[in-house]
BAPA-701513 format. One record per atom (N, C-alpha, C): atom name; x, y, z; residue number from 1. Coordinates in pm, 1 decimal, padded with zeros to 6 digits. Layout:
// BAPA-701513
name_c1_c2_c3_resi
CA_X_Y_Z_NUM
...
END
This chain:
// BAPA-701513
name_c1_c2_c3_resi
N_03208.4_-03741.1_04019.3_1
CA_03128.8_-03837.5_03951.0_1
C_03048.4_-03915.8_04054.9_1
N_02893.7_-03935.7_04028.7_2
CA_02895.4_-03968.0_04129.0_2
C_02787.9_-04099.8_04095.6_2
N_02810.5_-04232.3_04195.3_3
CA_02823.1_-04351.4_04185.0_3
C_02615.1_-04373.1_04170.7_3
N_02594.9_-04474.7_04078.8_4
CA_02478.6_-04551.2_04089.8_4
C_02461.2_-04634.0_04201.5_4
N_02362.0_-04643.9_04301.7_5
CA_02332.3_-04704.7_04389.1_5
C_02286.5_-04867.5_04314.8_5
N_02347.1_-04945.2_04375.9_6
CA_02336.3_-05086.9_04332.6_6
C_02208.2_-05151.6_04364.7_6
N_02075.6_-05168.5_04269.7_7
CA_01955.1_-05205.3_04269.0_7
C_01888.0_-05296.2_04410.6_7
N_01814.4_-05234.2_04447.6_8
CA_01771.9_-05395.3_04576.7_8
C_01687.8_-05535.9_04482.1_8
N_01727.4_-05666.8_04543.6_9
CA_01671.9_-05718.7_04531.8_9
C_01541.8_-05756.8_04533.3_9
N_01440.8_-05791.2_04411.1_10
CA_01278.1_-05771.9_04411.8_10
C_01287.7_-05854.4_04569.7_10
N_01115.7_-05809.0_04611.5_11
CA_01123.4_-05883.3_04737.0_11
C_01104.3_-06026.4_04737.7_11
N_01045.0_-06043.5_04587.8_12
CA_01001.7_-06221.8_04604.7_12
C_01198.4_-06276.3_04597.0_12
N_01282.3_-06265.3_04563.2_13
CA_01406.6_-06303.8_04578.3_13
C_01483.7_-06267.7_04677.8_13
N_01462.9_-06154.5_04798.8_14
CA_01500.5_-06082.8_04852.9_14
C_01560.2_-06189.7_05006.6_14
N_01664.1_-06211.7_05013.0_15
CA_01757.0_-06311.0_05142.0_15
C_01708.6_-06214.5_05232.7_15
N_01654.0_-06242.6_05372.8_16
CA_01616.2_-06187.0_05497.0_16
C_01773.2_-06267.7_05598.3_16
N_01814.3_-06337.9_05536.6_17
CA_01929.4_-06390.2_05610.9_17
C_01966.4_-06420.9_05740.7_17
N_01803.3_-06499.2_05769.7_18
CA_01809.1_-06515.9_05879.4_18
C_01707.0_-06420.7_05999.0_18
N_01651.8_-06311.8_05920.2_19
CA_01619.1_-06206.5_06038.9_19
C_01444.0_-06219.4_05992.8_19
N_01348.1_-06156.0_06036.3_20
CA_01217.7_-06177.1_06068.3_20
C_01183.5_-06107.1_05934.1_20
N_01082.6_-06096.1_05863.4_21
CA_01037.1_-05988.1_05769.1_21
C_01016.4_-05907.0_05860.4_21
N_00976.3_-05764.1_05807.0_22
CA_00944.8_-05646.1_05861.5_22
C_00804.6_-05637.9_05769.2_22
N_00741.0_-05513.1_05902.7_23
CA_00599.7_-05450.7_05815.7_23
C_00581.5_-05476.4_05632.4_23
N_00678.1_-05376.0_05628.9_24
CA_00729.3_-05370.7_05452.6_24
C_00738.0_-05504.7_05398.6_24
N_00871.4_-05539.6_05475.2_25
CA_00824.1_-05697.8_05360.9_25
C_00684.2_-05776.2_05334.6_25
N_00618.4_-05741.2_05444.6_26
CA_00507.3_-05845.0_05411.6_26
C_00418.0_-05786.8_05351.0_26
N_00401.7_-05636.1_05346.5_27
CA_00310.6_-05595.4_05281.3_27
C_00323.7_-05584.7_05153.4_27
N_00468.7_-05559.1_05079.3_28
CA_00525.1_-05572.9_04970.0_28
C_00468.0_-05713.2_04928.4_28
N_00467.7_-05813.5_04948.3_29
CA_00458.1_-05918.6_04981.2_29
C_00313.9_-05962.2_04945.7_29
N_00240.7_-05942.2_04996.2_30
CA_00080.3_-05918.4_05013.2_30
C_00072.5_-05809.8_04883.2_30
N_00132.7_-05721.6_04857.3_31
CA_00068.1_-05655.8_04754.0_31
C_00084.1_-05726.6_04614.7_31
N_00211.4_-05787.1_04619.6_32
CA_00225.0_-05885.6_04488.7_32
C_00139.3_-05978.7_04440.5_32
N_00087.9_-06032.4_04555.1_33
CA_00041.2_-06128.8_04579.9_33
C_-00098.9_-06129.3_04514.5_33
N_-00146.3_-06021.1_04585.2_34
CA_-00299.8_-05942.9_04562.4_34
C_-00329.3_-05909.3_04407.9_34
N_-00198.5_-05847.9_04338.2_35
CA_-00185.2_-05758.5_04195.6_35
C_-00217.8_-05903.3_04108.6_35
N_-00147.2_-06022.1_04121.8_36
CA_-00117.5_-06130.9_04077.8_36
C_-00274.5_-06181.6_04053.3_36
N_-00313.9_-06239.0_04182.4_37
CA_-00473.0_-06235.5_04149.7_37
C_-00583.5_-06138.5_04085.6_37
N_-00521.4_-06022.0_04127.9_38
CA_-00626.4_-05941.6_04040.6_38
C_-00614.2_-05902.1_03903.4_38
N_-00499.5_-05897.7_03857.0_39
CA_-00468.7_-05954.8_03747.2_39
C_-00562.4_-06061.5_03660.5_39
N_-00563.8_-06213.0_03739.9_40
CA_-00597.0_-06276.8_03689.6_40
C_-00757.9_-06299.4_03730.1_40
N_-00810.7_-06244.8_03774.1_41
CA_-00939.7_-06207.3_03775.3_41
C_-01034.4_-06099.1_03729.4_41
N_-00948.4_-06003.6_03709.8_42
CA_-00949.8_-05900.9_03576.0_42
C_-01002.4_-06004.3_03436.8_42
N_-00869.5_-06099.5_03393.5_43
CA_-00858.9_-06132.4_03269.7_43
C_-00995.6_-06214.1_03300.5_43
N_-01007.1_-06319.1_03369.1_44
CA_-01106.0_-06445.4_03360.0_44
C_-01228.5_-06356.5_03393.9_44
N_-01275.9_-06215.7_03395.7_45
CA_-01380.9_-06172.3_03404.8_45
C_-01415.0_-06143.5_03312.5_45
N_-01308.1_-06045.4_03254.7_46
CA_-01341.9_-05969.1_03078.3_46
C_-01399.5_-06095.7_02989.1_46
N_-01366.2_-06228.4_03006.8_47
CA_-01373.0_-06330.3_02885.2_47
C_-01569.4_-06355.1_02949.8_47
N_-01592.8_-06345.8_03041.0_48
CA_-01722.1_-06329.1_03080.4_48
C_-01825.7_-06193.1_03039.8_48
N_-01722.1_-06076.9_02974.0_49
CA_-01798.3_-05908.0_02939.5_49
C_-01791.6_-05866.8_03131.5_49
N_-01740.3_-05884.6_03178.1_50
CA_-01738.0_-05799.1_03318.5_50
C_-01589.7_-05723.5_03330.4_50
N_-01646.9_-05620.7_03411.1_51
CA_-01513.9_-05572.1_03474.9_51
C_-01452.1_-05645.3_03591.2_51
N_-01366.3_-05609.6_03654.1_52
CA_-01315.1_-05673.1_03806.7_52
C_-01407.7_-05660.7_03880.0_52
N_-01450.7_-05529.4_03867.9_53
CA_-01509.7_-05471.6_04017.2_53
C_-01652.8_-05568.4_04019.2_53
N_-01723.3_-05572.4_03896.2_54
CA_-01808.3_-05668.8_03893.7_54
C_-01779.5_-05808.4_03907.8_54
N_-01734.6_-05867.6_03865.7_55
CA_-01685.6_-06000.4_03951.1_55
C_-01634.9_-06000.1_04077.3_55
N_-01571.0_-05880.2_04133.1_56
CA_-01521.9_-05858.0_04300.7_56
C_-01693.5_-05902.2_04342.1_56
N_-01784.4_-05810.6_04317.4_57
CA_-01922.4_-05844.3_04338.4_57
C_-01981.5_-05970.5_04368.2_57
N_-02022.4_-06031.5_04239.1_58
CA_-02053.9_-06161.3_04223.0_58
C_-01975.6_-06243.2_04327.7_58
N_-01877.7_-06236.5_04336.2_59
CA_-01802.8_-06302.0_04453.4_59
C_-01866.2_-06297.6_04609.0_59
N_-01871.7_-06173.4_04601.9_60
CA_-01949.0_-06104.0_04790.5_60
C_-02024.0_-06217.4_04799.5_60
N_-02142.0_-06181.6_04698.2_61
CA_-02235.0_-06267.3_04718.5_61
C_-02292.3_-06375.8_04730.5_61
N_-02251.0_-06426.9_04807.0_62
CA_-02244.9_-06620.6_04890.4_62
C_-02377.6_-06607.6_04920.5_62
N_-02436.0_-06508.0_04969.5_63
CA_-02529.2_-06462.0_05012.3_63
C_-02587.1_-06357.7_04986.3_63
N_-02752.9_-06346.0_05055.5_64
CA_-02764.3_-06179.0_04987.2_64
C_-02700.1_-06044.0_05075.9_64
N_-02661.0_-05978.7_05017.9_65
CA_-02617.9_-05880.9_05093.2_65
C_-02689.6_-05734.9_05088.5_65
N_-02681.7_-05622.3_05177.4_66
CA_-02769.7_-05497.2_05147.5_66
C_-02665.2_-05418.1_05071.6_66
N_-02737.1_-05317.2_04978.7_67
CA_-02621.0_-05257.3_04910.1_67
C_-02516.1_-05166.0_04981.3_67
N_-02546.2_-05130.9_05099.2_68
CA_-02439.6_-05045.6_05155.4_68
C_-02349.1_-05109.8_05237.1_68
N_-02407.0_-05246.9_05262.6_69
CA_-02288.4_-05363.4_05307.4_69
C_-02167.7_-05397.8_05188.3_69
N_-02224.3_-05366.3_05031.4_70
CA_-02116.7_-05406.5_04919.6_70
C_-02034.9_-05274.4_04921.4_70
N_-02106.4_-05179.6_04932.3_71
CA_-02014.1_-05036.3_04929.6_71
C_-01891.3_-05060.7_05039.3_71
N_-01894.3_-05096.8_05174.4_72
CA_-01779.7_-05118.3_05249.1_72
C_-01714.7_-05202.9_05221.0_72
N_-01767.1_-05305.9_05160.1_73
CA_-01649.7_-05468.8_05146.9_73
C_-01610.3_-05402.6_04988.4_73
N_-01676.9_-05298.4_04954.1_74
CA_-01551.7_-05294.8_04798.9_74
C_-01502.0_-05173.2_04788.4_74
N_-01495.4_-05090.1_04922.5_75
CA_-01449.5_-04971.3_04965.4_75
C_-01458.6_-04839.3_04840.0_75
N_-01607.4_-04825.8_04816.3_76
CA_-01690.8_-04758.0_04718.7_76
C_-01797.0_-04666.8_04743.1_76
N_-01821.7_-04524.2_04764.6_77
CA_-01968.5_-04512.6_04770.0_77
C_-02049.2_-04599.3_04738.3_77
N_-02159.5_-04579.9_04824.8_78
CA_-02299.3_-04646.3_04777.0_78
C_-02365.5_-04608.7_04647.3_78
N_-02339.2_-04502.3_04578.9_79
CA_-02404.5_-04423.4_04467.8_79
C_-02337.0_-04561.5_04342.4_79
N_-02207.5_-04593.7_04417.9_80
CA_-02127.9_-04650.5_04285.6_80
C_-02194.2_-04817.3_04243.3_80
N_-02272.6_-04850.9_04390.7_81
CA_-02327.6_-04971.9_04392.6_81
C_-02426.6_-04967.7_04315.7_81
N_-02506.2_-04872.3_04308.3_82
CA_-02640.5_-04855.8_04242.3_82
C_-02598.1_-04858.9_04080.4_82
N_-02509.1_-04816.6_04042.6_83
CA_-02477.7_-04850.5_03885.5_83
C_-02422.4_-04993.6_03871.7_83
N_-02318.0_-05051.6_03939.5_84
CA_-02277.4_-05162.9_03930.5_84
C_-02388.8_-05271.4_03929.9_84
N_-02514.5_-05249.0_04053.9_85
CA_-02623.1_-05352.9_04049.6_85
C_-02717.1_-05348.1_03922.7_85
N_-02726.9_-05225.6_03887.4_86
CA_-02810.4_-05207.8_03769.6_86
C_-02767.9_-05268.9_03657.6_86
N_-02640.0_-05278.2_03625.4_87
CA_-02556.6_-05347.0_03500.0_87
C_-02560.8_-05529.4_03505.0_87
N_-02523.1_-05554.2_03621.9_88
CA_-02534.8_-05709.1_03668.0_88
C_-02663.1_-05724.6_03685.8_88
N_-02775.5_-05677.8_03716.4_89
CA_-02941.1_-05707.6_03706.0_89
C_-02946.2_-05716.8_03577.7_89
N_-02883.2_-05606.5_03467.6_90
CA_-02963.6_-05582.6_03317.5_90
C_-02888.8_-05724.7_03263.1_90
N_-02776.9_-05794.1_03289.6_91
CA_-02689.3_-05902.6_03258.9_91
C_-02792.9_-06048.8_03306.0_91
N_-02854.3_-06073.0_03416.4_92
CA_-02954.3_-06160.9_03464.6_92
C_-02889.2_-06189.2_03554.4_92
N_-02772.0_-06169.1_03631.0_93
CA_-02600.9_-06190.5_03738.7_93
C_-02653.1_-06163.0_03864.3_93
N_-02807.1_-06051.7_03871.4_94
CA_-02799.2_-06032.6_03992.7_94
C_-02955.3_-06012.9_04074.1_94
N_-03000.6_-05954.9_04140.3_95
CA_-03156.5_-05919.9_04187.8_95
C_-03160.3_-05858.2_04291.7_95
N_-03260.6_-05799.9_04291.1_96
CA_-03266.8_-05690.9_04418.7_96
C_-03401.3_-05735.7_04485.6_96
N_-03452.3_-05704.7_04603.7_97
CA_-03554.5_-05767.2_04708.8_97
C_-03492.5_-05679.2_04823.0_97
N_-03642.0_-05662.0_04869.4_98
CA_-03672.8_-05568.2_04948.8_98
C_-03606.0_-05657.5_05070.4_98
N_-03553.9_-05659.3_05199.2_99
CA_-03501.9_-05687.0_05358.7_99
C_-03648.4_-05758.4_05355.4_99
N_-03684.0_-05821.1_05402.1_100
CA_-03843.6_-05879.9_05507.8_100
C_-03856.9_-05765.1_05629.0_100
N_-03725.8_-05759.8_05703.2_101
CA_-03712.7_-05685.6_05843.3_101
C_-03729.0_-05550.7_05813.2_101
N_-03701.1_-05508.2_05741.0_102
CA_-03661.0_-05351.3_05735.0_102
C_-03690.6_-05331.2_05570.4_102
N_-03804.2_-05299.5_05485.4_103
CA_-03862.3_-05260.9_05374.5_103
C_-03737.0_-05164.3_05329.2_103
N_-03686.5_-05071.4_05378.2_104
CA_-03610.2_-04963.0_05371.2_104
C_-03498.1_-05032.9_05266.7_104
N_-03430.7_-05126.7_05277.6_105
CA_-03331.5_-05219.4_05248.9_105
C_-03328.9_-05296.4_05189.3_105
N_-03249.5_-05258.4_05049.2_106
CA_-03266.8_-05377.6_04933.5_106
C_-03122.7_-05466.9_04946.1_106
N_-03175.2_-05605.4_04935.0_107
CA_-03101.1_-05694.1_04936.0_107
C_-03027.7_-05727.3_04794.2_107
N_-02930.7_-05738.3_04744.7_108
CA_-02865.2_-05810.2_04606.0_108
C_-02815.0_-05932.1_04663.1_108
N_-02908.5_-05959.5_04553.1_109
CA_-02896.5_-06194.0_04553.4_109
C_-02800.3_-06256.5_04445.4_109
N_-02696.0_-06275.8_04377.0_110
CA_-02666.0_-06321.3_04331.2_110
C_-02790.2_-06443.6_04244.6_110
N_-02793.2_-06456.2_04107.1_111
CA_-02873.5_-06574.2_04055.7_111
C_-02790.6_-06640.6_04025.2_111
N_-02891.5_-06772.1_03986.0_112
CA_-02779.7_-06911.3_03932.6_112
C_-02747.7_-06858.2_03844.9_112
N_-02740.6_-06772.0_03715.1_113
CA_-02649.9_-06720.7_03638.2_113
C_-02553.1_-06653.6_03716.4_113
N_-02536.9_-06589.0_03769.2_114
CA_-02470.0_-06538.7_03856.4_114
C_-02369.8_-06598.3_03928.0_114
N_-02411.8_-06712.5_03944.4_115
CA_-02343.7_-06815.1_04066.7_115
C_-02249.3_-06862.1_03957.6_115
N_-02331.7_-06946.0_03809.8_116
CA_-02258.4_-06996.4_03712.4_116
C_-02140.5_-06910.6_03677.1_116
N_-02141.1_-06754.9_03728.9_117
CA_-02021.0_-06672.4_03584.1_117
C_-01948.5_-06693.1_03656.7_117
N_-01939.5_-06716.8_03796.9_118
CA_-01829.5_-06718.3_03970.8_118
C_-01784.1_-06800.3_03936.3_118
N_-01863.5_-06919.1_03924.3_119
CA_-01777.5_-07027.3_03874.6_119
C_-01666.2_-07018.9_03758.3_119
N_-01754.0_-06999.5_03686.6_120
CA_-01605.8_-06998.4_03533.1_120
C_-01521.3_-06912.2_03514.8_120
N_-01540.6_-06788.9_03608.2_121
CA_-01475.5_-06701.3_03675.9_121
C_-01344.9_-06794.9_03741.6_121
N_-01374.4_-06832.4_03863.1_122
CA_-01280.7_-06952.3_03888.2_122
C_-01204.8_-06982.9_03906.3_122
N_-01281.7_-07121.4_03755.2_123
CA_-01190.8_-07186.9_03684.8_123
C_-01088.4_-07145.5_03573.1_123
N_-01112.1_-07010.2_03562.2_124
CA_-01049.5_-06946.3_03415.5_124
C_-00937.6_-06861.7_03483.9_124
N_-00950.8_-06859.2_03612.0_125
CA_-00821.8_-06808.4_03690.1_125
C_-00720.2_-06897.3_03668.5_125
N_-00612.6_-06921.5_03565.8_126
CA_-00539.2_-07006.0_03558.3_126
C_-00430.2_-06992.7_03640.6_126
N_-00352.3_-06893.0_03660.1_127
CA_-00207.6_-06832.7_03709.7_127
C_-00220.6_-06835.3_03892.0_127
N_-00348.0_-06801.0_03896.2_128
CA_-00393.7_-06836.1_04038.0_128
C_-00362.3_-06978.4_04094.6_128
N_-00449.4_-07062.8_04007.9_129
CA_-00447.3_-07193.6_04051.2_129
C_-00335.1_-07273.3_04016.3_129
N_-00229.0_-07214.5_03941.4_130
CA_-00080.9_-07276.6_03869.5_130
C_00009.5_-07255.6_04007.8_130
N_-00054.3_-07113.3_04071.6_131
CA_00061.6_-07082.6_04224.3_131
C_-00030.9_-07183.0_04337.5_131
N_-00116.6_-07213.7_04355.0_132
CA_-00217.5_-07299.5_04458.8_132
C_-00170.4_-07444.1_04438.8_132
N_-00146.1_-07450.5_04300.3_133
CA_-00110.3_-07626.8_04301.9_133
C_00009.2_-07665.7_04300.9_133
N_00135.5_-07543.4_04279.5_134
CA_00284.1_-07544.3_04350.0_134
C_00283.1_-07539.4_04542.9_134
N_00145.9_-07543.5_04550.7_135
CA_00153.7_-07571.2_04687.9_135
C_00138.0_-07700.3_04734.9_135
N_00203.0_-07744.9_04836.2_136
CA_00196.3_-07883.5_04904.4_136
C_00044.0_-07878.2_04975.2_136
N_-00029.9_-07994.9_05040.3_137
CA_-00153.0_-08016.0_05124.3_137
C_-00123.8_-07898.3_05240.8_137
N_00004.3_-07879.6_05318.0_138
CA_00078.5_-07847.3_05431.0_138
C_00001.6_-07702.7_05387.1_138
N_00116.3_-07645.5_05304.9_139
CA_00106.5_-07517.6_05248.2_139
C_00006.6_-07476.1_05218.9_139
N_-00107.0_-07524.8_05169.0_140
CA_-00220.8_-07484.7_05127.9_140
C_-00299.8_-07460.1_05266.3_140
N_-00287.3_-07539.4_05379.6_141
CA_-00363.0_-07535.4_05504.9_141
C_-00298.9_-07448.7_05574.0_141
N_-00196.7_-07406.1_05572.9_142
CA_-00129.0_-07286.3_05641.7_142
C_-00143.2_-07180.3_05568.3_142
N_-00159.1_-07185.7_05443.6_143
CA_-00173.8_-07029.2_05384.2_143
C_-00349.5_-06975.1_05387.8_143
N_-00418.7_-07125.9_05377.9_144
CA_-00600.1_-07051.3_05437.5_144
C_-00592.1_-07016.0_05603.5_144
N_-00472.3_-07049.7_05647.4_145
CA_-00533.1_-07048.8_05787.5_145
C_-00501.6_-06891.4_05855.0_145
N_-00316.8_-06853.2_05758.8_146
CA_-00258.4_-06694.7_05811.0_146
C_-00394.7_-06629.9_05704.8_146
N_-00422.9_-06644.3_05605.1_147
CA_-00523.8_-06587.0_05500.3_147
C_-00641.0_-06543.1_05639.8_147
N_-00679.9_-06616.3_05707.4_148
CA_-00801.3_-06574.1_05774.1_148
C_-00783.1_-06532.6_05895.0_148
N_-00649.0_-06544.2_05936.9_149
CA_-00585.5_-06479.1_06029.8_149
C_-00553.8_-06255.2_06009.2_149
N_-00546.5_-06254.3_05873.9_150
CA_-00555.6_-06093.7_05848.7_150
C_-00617.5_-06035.3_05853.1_150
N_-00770.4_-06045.5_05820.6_151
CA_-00837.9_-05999.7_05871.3_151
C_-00975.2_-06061.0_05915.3_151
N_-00992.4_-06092.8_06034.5_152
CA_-01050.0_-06170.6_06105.8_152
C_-01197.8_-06157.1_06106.9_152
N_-01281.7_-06050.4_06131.8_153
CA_-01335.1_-05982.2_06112.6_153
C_-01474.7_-05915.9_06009.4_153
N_-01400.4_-05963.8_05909.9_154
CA_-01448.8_-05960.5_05783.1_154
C_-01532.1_-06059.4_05767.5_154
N_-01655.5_-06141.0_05776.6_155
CA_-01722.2_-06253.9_05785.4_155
C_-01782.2_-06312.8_05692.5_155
N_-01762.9_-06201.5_05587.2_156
CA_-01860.2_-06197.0_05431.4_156
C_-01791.7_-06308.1_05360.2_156
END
């Protein structure tokens, strides 16, 4: 007969008892973390008619960006950008303009509609901001600070 292995503890409950996390834990860790928000940026998009990936978008754009700069920051062919911009242009969310420097190169601008859906985007992240405000001042300045510590790099 042979015995059931006794379940591990999820990692958000998981006693390290003293010893360092490992790779795994933190990425376990980070992936929860990540699902949790996207989750809730999923939901606070749909109530806008967007998908994620389109609000992942709207987000990039603090600025204008070229479309094959959105293809790497949303780890996508470029072919996939050209439908996504076309849907958020036909919405009024977005605009295209030629580079000044380089004609070759279309820029996507985010519009103040655009800017507005980010916003209520957001604010409609509730579950997000329910785990942000179980944070202390402390906590919140240490978790933007390892946050920009992962990947450094990334400037967008």
């Amino acid at each position: 007969m042979s015995r059931t292995p006794a379940p591990h503890p999820a990692p958000e409950t998981a006693d390290l008892k003293g010893s360092d996390p490992t790779h795994v834990d933190l990425l376990e860790r980070l992936a929860r973390a990540a699902a949790g928000y996207y989750r809730d940026l999923a939901a606070a998009a749909a109530v806008q008619g967007l998908t994620m990936t389109q609000a992942k978008m709207l987000i990039l754009l603090r600025q204008p960006l070229p479309m094959r700069a959105l293809a790497g920051l949303l780890a996508c062919d470029a072919s996939n950008i050209t439908g996504l911009v076309d849907r958020l242009e036909a919405h009024g969310l977005v605009s295209r303009h030629l580079d000044p420097a380089d004609r070759r190169i279309k820029n996507v601008v985010a519009t103040e509609k655009g800017l507005e859906a980010v916003r209520v985007i957001r604010a409609d992240m509730r579950a997000t901001s329910a785990a942000f405000n179980r944070l202390d001042d402390e906590g919140r300045r240490s978790l933007y600070e390892l946050l920009g510590r992962l990947h450094p790099d990334e400037t967008v």
